[in-house]
MIMARTI-709871 format. One line per 10 residues: their letters; for each residue z negated, y, x of N, C-alpha, C, O, CB. Coordinates in Angstrom, 2 decimals, padded with zeros to 5 digits. Last residue first. Glycine has a CB too. Example, Ala and Ser with C-alpha at 12.3 -4.5 7.8 and 13.67 -1.06 7.14 Angstrom:
! MIMARTI-709871
SA> -007.08:-002.25:012.85:-007.14:-001.06:013.67:-007.87:000.03:012.90:-008.04:001.14:013.41:-005.72:-000.60:014.08; -007.80:-005.69:013.19:-007.80:-004.50:012.30:-007.80:-003.30:013.20:-008.46:-003.32:014.24:-009.05:-004.47:011.31 .
END
This chain:
! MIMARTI-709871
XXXXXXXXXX> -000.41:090.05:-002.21:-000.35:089.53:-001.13:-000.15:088.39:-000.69:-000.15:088.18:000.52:-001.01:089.74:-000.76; -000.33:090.48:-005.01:000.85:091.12:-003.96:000.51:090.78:-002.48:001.21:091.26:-001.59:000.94:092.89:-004.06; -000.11:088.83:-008.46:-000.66:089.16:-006.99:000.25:089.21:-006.18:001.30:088.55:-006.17:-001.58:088.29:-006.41; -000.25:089.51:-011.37:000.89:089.35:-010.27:000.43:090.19:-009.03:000.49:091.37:-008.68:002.44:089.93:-010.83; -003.34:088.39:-012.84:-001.73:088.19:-013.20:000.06:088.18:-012.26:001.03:087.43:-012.34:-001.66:089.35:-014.13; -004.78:089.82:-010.59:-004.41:088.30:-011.06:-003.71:087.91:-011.77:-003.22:086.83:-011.44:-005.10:087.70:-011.49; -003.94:092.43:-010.82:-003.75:091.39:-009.53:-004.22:090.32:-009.81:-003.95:089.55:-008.89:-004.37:091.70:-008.24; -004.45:092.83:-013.58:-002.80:093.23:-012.89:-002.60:092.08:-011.44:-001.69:091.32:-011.12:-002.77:095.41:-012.13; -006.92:093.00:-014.35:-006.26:091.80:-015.06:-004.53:091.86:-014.42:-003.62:091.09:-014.75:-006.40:092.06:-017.04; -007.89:094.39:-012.83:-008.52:093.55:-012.02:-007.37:092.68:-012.92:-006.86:091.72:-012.35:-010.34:093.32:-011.96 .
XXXXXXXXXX> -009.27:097.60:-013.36:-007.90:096.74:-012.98:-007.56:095.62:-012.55:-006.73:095.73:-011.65:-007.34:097.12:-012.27; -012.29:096.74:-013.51:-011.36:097.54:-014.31:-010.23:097.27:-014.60:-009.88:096.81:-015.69:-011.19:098.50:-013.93; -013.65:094.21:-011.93:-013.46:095.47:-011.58:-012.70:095.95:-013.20:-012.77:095.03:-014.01:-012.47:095.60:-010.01; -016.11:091.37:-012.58:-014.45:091.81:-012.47:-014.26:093.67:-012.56:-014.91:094.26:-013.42:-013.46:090.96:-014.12; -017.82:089.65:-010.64:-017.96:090.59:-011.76:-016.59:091.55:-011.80:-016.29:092.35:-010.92:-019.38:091.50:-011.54; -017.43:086.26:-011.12:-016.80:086.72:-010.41:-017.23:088.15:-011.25:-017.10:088.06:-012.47:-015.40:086.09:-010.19; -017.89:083.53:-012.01:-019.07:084.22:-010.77:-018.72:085.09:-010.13:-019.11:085.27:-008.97:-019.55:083.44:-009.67; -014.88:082.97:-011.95:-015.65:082.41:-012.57:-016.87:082.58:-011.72:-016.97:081.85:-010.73:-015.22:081.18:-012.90; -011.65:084.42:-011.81:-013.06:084.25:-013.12:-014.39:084.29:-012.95:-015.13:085.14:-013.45:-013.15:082.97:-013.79; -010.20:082.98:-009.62:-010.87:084.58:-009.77:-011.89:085.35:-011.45:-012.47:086.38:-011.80:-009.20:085.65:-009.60 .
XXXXXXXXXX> -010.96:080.34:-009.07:-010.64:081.73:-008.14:-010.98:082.82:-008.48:-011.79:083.57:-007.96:-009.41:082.04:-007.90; -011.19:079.25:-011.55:-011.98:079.39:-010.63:-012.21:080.21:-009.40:-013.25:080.62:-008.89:-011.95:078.59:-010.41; -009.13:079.81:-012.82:-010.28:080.34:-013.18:-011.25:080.25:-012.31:-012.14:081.10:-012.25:-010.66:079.90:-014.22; -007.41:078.51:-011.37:-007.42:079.95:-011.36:-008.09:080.80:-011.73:-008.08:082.01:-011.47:-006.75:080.32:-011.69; -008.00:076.17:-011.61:-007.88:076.21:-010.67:-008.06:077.82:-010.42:-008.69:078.31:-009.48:-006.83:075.47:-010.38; -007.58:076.10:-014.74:-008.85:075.89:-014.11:-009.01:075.85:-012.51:-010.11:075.51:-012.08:-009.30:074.67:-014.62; -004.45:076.27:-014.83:-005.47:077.13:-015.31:-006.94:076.67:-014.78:-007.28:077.63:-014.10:-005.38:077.16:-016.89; -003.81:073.84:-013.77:-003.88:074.69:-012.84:-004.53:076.44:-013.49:-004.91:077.41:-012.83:-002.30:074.60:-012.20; -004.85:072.08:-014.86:-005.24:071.77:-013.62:-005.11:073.33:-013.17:-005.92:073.95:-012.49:-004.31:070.57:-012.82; -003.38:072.19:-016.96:-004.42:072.06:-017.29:-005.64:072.58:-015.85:-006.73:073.15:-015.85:-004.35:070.61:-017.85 .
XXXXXXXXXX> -000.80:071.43:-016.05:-001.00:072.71:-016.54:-002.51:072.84:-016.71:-002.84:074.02:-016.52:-000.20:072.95:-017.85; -001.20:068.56:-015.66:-000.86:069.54:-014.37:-001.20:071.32:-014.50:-001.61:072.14:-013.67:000.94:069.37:-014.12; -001.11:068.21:-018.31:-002.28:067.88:-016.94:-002.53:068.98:-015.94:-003.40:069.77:-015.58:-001.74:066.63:-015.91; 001.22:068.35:-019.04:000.14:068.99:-019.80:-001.13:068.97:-018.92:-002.03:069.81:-019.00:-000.10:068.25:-021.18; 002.45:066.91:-017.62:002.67:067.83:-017.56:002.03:068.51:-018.24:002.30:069.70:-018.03:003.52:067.91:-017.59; 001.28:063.87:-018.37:001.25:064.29:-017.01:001.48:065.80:-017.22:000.40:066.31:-016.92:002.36:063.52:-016.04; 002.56:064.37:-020.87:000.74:064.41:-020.86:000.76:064.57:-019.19:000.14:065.55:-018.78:-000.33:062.59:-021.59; 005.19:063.99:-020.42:004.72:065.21:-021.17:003.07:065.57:-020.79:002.55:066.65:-020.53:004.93:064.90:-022.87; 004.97:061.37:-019.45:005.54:062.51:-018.48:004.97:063.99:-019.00:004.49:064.88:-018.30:007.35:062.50:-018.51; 004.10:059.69:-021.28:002.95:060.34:-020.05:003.67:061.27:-019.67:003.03:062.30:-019.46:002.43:059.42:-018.65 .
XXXXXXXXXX> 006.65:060.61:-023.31:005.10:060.92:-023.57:004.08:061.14:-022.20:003.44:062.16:-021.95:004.49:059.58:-024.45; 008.57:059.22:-021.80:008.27:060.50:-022.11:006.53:060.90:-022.85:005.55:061.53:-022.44:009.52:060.84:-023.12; 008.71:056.18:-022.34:008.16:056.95:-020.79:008.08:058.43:-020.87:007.49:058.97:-019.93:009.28:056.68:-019.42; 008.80:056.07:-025.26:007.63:055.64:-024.62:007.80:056.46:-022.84:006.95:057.21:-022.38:007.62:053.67:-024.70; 011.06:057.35:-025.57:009.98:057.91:-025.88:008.81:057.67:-024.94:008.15:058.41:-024.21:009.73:057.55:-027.10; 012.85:055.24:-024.62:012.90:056.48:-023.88:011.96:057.22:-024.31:011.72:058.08:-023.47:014.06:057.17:-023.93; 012.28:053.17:-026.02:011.79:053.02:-024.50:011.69:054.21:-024.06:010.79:054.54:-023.29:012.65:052.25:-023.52; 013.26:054.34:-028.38:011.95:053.37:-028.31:011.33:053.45:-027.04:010.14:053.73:-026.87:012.28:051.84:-028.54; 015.72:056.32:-029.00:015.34:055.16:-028.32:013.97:055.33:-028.45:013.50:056.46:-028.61:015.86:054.99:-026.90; 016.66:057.75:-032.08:015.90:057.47:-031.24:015.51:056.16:-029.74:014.92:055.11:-030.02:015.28:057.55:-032.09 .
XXXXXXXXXX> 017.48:057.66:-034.83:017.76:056.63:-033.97:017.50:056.50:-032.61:017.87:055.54:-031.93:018.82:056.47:-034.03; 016.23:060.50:-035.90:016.15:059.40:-036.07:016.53:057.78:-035.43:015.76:056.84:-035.64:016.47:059.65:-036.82; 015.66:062.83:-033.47:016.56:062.07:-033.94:015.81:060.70:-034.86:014.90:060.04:-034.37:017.43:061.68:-032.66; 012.95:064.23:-032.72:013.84:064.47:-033.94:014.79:063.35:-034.35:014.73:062.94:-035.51:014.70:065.67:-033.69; 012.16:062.77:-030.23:011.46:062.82:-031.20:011.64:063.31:-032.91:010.97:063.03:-033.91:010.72:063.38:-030.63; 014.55:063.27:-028.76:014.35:061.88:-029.48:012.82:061.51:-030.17:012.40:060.40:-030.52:014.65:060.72:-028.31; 014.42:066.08:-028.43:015.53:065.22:-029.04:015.22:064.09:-029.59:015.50:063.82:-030.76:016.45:064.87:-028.20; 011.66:066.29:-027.23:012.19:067.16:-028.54:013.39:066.66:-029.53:013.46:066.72:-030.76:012.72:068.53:-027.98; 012.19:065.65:-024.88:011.22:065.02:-025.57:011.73:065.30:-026.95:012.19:064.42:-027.68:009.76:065.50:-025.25; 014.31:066.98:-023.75:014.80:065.82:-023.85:013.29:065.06:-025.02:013.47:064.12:-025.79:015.15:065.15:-022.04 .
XXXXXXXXXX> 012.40:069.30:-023.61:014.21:069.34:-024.77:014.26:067.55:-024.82:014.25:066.95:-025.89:016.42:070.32:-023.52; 010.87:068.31:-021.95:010.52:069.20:-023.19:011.53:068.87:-024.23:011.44:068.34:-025.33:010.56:070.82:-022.87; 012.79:068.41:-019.33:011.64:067.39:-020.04:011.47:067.48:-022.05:011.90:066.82:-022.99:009.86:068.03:-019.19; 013.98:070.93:-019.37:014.58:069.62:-019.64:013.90:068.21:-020.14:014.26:067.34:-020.93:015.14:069.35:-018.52; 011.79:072.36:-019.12:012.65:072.66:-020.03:012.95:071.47:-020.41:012.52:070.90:-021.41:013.67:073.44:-019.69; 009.86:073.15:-016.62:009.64:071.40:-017.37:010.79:071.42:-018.78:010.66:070.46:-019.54:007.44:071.08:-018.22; 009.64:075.55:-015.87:010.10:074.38:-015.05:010.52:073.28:-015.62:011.42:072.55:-015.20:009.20:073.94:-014.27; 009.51:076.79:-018.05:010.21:077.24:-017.35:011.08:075.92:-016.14:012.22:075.60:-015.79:009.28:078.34:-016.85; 006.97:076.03:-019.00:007.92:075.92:-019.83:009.34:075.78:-019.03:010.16:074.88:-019.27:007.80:077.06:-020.75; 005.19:076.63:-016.70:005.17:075.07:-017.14:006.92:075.43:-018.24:007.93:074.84:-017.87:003.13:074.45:-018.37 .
XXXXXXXXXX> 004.95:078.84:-017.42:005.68:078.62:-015.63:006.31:077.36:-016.29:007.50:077.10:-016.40:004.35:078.24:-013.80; 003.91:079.32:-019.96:005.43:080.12:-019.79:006.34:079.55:-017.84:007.44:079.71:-017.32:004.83:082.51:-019.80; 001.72:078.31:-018.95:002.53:077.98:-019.72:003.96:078.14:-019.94:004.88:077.33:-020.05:002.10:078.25:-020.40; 000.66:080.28:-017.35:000.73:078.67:-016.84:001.70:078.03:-017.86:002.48:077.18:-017.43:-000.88:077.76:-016.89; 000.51:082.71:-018.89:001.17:082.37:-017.75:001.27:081.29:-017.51:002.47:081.08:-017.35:000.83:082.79:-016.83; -000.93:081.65:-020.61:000.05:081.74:-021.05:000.89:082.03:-020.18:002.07:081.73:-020.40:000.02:082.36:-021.89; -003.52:080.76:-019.26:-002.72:080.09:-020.29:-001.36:080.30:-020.28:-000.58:079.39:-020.01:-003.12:080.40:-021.51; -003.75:083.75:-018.51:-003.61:082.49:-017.39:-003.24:081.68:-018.13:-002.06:081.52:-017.79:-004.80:081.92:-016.57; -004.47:085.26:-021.14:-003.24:085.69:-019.99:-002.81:084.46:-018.98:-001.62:084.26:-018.71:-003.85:087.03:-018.89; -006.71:083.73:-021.20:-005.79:083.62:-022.12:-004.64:084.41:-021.70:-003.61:083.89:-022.12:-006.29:083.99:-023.37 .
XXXXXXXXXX> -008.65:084.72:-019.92:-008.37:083.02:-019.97:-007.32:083.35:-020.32:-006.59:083.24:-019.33:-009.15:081.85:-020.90; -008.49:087.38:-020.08:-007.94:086.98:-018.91:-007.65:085.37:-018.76:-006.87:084.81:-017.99:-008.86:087.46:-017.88; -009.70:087.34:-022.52:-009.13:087.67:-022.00:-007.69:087.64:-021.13:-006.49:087.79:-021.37:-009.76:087.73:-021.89; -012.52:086.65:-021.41:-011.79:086.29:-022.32:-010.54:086.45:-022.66:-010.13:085.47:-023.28:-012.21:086.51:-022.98; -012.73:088.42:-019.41:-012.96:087.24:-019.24:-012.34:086.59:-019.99:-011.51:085.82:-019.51:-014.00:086.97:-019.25; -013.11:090.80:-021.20:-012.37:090.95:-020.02:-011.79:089.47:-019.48:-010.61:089.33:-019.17:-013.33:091.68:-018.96; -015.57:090.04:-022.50:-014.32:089.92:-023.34:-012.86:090.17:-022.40:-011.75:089.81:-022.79:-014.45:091.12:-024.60; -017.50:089.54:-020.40:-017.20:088.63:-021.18:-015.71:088.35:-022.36:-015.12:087.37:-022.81:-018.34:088.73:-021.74; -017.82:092.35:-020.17:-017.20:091.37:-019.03:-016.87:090.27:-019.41:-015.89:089.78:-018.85:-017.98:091.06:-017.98; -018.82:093.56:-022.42:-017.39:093.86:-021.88:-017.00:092.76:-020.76:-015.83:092.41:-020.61:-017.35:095.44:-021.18 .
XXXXXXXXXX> -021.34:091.95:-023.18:-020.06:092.10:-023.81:-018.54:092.42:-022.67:-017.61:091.69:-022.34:-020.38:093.42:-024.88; -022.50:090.82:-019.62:-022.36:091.47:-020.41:-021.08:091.49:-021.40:-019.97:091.20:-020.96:-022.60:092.32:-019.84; -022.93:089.20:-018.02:-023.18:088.85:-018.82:-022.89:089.44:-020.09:-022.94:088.95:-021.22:-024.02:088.65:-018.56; -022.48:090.50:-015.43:-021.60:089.59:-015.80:-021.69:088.72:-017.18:-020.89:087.84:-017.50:-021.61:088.82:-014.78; -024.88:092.24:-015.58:-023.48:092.68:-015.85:-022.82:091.41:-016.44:-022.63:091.24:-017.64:-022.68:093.25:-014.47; -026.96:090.28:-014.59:-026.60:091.18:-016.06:-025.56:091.75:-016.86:-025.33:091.81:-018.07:-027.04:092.10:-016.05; -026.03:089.84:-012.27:-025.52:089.11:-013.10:-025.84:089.43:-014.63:-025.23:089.02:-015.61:-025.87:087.90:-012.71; -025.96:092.11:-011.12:-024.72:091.71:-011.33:-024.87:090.18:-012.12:-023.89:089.52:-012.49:-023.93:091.73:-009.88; -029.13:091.89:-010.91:-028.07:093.57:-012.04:-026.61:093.19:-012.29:-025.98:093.63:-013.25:-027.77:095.55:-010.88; -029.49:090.43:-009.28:-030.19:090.12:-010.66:-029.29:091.15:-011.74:-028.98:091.07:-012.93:-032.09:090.53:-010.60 .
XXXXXXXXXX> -028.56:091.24:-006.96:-027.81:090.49:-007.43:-028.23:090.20:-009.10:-027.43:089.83:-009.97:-027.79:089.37:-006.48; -030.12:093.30:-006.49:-028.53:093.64:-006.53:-027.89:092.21:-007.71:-027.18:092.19:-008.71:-027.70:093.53:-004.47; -032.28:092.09:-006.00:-032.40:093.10:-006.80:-031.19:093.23:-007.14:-031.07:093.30:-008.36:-032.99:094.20:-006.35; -031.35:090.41:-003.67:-031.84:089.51:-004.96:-031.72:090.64:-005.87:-030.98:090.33:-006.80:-033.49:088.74:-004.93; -029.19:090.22:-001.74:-029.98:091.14:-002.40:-030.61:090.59:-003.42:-029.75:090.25:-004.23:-029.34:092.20:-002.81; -026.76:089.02:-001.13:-027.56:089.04:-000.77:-029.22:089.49:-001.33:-030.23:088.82:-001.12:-027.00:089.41:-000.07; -023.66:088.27:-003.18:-024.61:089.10:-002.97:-025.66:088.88:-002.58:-026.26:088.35:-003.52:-024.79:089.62:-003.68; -022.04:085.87:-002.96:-022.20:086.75:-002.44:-022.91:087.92:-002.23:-022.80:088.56:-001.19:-021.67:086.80:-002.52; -022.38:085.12:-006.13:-022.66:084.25:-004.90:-022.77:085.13:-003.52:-023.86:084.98:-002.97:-021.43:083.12:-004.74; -020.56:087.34:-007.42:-022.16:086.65:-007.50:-022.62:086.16:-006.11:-023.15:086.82:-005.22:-022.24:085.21:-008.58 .
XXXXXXX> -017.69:088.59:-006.29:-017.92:087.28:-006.10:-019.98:087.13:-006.39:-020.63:086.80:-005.40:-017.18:086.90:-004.29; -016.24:091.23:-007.62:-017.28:090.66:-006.66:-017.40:089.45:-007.04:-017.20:089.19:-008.23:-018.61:091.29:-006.60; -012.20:091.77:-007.88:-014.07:092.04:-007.89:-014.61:091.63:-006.98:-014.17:091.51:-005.84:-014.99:091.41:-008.90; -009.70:092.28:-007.15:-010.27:092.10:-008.66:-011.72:091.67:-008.80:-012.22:091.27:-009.85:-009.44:091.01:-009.43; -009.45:093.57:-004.92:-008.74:095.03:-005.76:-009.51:093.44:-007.41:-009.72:093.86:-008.55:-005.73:095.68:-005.35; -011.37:092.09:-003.04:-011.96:093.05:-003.33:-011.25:093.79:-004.35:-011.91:094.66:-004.91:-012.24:093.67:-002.29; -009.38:089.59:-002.91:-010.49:089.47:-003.84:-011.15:090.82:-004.08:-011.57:090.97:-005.22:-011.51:088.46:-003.33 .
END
C-alpha cells in the first residue's frame, strides 16, 4: 500500500488529515481516480473475457442462429449475468482496496494495475 498511497483513515492528525482530504478532493486526484476506475474495468474485463470465452461464444451462437435452442438460451443468460456479477464484484472489490480514501501517489496506476508482491 505505501508504492500506491495513503490510506485517509489512517491519519492521526486532524490538521494532516483535513489537508489530505483536500487533496483527495482535488481535480487531479479525482481524474487519477477516474482513471484508474476505468483501467480496473478493463482489466476485469479483459480477465473476465479471457476466462469466460466459451461461455460468451457459446452465448453469441445461439443468440445469432436463428434455430436456436430455447432451453439453451434460457440457462445462458444467468450464466452470462452471473458472470457479469462476478465482474462487477470484483471491480468494486479493488476499488476498494486501493481507490477509495485512498490519496494516490504519482506512480501509483503501475502497482495497481500489476502488483509485485
Amino acid at each position: 500500500m505505501q508504492a500506491i498511497g495513503r490510506r485517509i483513515d489512517s491519519v492521526e492528525n486532524e490538521l494532516e488529515r483535513a489537508v489530505c482530504e483536500r487533496l483527495y478532493l482535488s481535480g487531479r486526484q479525482r481524474r487519477q481516480r477516474w482513471g484508474l476506475m476505468l483501467a480496473l474495468g478493463f482489466k476485469h474485463t479483459l480477465r473476465g473475457v479471457l476466462f469466460n470465452w466459451p461461455l460468451y461464444l457459446l452465448a453469441l451462437v445461439v443468440l445469432l442462429r436463428p434455430d436456436g435452442s430455447v432451453w439453451l438460451s434460457l440457462l445462458l443468460v444467468p450464466a452470462v449475468c452471473v458472470s457479469l456479477l462476478i465482474l462487477r464484484r470484483g471491480i468494486a472489490e479493488d476499488y476498494r482496496r486501493f481507490l477509495h480514501r485512498v490519496l494516490l501517489k504519482p506512480g501509483a496506476t503501475r502497482h495497481i494495475l500489476w502488483p509485485h508482491d
